[in-house]
DRENKOL-226279 format. One record per residue (C-alpha): y, x, z; residue in three letters. Coordinates in Angstrom, 1 decimal, padded with zeros to 4 digits. Layout:
<rs>
+--------+--------+--------+------+
:      y :      x :      z : type :
+--------+--------+--------+------+
:      Y :      X :      Z :  ALA :
...
+--------+--------+--------+------+
</rs>
This chain:
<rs>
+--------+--------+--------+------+
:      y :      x :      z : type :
+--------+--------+--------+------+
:  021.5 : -007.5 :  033.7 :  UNK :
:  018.4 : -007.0 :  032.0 :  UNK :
:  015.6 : -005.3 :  034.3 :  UNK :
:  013.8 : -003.6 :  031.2 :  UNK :
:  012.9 : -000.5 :  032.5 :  UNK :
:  012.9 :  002.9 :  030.5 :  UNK :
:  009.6 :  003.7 :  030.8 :  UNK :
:  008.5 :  000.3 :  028.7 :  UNK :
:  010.8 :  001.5 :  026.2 :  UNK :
:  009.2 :  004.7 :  025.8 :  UNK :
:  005.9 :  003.2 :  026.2 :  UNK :
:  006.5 :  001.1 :  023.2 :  UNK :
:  008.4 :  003.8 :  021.2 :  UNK :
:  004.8 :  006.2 :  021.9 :  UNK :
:  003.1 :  002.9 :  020.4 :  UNK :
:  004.8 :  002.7 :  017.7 :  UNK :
:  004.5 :  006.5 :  016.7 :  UNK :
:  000.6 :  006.2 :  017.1 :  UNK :
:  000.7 :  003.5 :  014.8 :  UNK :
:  002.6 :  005.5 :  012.3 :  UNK :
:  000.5 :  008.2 :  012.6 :  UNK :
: -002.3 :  006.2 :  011.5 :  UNK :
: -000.5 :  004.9 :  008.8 :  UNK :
:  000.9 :  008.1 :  007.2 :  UNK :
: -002.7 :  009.2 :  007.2 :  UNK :
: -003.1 :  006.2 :  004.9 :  UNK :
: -000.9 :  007.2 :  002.8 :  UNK :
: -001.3 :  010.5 :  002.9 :  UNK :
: -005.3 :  009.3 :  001.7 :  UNK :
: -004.0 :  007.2 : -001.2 :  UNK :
: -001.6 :  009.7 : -003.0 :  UNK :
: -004.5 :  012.4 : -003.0 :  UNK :
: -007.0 :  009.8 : -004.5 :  UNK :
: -004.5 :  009.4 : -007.2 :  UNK :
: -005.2 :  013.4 : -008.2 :  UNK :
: -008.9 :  013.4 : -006.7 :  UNK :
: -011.8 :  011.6 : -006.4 :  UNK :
: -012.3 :  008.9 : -004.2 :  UNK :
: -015.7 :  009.9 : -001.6 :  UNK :
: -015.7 :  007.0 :  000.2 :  UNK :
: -013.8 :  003.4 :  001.4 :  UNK :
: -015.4 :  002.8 :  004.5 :  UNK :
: -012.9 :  005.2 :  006.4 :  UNK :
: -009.8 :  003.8 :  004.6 :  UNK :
: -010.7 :  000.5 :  005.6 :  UNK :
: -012.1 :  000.5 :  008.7 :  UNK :
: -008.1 :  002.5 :  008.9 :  UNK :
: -006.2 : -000.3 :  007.9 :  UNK :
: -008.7 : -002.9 :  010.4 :  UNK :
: -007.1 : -000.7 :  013.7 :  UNK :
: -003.7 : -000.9 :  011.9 :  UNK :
: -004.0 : -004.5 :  011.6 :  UNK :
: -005.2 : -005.0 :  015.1 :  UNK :
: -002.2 : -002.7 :  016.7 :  UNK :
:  000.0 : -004.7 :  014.8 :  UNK :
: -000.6 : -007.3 :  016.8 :  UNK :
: -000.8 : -005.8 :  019.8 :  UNK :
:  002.6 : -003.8 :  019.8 :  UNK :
:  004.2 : -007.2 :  018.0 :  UNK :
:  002.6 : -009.3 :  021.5 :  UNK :
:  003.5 : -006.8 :  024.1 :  UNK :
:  007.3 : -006.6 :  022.5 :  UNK :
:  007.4 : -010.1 :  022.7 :  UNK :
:  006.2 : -010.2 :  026.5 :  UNK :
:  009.2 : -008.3 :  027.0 :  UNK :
:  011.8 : -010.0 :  025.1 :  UNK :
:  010.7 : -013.1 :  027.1 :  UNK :
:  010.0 : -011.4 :  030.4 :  UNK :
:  013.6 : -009.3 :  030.6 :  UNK :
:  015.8 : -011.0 :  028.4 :  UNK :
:  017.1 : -007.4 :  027.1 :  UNK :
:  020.7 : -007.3 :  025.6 :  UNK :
:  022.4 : -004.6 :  023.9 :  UNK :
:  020.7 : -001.2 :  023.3 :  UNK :
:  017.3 : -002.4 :  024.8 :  UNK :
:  017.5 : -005.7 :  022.7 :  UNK :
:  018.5 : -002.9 :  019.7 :  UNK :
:  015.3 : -001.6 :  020.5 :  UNK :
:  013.3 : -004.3 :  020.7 :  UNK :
:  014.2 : -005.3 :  017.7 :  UNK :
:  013.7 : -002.4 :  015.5 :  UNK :
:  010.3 : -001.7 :  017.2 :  UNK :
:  008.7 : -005.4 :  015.7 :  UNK :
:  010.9 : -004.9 :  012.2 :  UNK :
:  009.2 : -001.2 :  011.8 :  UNK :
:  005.9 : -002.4 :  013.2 :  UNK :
:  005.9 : -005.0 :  011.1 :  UNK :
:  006.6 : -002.7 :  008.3 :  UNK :
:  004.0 : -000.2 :  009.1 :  UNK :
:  001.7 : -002.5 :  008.6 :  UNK :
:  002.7 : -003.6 :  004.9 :  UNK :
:  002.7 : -000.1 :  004.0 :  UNK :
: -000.8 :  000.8 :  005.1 :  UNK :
: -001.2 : -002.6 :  002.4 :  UNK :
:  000.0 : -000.9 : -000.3 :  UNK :
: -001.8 :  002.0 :  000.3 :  UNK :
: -004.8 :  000.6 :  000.6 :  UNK :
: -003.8 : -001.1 : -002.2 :  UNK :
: -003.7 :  001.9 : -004.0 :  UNK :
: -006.8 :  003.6 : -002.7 :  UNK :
: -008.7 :  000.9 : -004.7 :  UNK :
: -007.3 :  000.7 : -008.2 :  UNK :
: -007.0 :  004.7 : -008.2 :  UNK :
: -010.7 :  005.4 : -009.5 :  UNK :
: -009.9 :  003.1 : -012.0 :  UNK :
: -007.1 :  005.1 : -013.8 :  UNK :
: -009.2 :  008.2 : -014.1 :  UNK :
: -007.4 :  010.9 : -016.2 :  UNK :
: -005.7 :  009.7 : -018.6 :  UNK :
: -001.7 :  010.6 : -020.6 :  UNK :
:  000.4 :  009.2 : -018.5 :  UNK :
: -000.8 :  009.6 : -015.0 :  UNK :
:  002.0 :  012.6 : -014.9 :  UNK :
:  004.3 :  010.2 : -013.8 :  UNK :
:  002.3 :  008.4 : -011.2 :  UNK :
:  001.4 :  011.8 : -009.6 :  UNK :
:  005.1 :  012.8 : -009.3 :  UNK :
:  006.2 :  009.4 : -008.0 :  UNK :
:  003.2 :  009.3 : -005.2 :  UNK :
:  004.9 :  013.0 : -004.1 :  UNK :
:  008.4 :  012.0 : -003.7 :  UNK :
:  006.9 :  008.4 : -002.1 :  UNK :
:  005.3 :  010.5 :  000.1 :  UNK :
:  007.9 :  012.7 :  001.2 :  UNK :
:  010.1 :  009.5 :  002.0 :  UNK :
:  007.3 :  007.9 :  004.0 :  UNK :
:  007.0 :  011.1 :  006.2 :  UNK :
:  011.3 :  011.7 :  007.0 :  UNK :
:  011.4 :  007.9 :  007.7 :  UNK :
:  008.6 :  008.4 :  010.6 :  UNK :
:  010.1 :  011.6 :  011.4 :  UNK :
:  014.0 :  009.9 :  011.8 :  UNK :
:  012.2 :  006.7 :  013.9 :  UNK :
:  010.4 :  009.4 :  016.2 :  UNK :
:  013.8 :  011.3 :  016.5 :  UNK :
:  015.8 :  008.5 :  016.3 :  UNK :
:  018.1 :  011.0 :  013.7 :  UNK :
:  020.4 :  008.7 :  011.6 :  UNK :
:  021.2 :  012.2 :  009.1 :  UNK :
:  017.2 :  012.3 :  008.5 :  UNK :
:  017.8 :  008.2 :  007.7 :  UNK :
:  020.4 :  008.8 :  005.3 :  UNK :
:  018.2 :  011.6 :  003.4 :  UNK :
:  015.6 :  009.1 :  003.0 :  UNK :
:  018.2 :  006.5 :  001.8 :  UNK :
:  019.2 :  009.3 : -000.6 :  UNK :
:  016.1 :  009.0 : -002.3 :  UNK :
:  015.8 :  005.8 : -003.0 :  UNK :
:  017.6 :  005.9 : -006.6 :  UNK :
:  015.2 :  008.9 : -007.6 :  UNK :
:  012.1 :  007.3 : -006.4 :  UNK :
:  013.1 :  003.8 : -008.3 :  UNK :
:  013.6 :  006.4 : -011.3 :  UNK :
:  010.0 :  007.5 : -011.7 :  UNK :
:  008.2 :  003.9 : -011.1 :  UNK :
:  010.1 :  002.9 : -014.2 :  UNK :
:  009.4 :  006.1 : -015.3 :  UNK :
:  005.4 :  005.4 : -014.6 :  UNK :
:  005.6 :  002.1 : -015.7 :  UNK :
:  006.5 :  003.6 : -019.1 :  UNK :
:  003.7 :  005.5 : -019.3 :  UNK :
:  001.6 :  003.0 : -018.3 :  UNK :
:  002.8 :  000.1 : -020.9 :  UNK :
:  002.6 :  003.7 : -023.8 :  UNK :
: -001.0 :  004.1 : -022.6 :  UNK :
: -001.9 :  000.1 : -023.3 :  UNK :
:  000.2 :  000.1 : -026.3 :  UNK :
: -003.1 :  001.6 : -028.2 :  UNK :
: -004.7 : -001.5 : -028.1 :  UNK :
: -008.0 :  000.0 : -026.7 :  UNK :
: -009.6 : -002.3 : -024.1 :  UNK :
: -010.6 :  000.7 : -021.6 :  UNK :
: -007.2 :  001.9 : -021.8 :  UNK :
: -005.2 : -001.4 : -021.2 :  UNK :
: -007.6 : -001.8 : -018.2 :  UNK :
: -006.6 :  001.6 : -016.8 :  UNK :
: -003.0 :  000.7 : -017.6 :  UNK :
: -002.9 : -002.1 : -015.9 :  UNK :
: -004.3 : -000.8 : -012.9 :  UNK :
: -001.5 :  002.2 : -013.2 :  UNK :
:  001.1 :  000.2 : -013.4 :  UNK :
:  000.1 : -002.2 : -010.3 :  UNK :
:  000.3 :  001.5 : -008.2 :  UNK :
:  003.7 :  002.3 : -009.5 :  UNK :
:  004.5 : -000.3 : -008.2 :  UNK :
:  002.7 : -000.4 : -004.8 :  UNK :
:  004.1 :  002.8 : -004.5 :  UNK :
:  007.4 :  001.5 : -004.9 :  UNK :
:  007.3 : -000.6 : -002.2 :  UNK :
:  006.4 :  002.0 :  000.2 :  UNK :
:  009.2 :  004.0 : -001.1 :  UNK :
:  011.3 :  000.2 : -000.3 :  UNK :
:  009.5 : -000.1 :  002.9 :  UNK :
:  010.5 :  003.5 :  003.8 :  UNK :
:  013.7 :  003.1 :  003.3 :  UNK :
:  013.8 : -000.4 :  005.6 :  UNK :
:  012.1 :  002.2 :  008.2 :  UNK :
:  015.5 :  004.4 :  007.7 :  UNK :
:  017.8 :  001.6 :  007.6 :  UNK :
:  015.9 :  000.6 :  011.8 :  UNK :
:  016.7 :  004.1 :  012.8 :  UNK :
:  020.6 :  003.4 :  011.9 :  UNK :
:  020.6 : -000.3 :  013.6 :  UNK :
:  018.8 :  001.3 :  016.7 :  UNK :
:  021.5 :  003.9 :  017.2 :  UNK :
:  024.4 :  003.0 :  015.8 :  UNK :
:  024.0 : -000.5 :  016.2 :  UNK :
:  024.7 : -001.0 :  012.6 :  UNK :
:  022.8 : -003.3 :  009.9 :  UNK :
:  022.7 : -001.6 :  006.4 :  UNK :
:  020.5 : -003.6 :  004.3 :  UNK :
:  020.8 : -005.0 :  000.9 :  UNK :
:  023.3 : -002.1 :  000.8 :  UNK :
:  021.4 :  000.0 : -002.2 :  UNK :
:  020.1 :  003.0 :  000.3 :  UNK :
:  024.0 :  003.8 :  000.5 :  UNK :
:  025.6 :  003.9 :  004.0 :  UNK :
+--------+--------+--------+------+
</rs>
């Protein structure tokens, strides 16, 4: 029988909620740069170089575990969903990064409706999927899983726009384009990512493995 005790579980599960905390406020950073200006990088960065780091960290110390205890069933659950949905923390704060760069590059421009309406939803999704790992809530999964057709929607939606706005053939506005379609798309995989964030929640407490299923349960 596994000796795993509960208190490294929750130790790990208040790890993990620290990390998406600093994550969403990532996020939460690049969405608003897409409607505001941009003050300064330094923060966001320095951001993603303690995300980075605690990746690590929460990835080695649920390793230590797994070959300390040699968890099974619900602990192993556990286990497992914490390094898939640290690892996934981590690839959003990417993105969003990502994004935080190319967003003083689109500037305001036709077309940028779109963008603005897809970083909401994306944004929305981001915040129920940390809210249904905290609570462990499979019905707050499925709602984000819900919106996975909707939020695939508007990227093609911005992508549109974006491939309208270079379709003038003006060299400033290909550029700024280009650089709004590579957010739709970033933001897309945070809305993907979010969604793999859902489908842990459902694994860890129902013991059931939902991916590559479309978002539908």
């Amino acid at each position: 029988m596994s000796k795993l005790t509960s208190d490294e579980l929750k130790r790990l599960a208040s790890l993990l909620e620290r990390q998406g905390d600093r994550v969403l406020r990532q996020v939460n950073a690049a969405c608003r740069a897409l409607t505001g200006p941009i003050l300064d990088l330094a923060a966001p960065r320095t951001l993603e170089d303690d995300i980075d780091r605690e990746e690590v960290a929460l990835e080695e110390e649920c390793l230590r575990i797994m070959a300390l205890h040699h968890p099974i069933g619900s602990e192993l659950r556990a286990l497992v969903t914490v390094l898939r949905a640290n690892g996934d923390l981590e690839r959003i704060a990417d993105h969003a990064l990502s994004i935080l760069e190319a967003a003083p590059g689109i500037g305001e421009v036709p077309g940028t409706e779109p963008l603005a309406l897809l970083s909401s939803r994306v944004l929305v999704m981001f915040g129920r999927s940390l809210a249904a790992l905290v609570e462990r809530d499979p019905r707050l999964s499925q709602a984000v899983l819900d919106e996975s057709l909707p939020m695939r929607a508007l990227c093609d939606a911005a992508s549109r726009a974006a491939r309208t706005q270079a379709g003038s053939g003006y060299g400033p506005d290909i550029d700024r384009a280009f650089l709004a379609a590579r957010v739709a798309l970033d933001l897309r995989r945070v809305g993907d990512l979010a969604c793999n964030l859902a489908e842990d929640v459902l694994y860890w407490e129902e013991g059931r493995i939902v991916r590559h299923a479309g978002g539908l349960v």
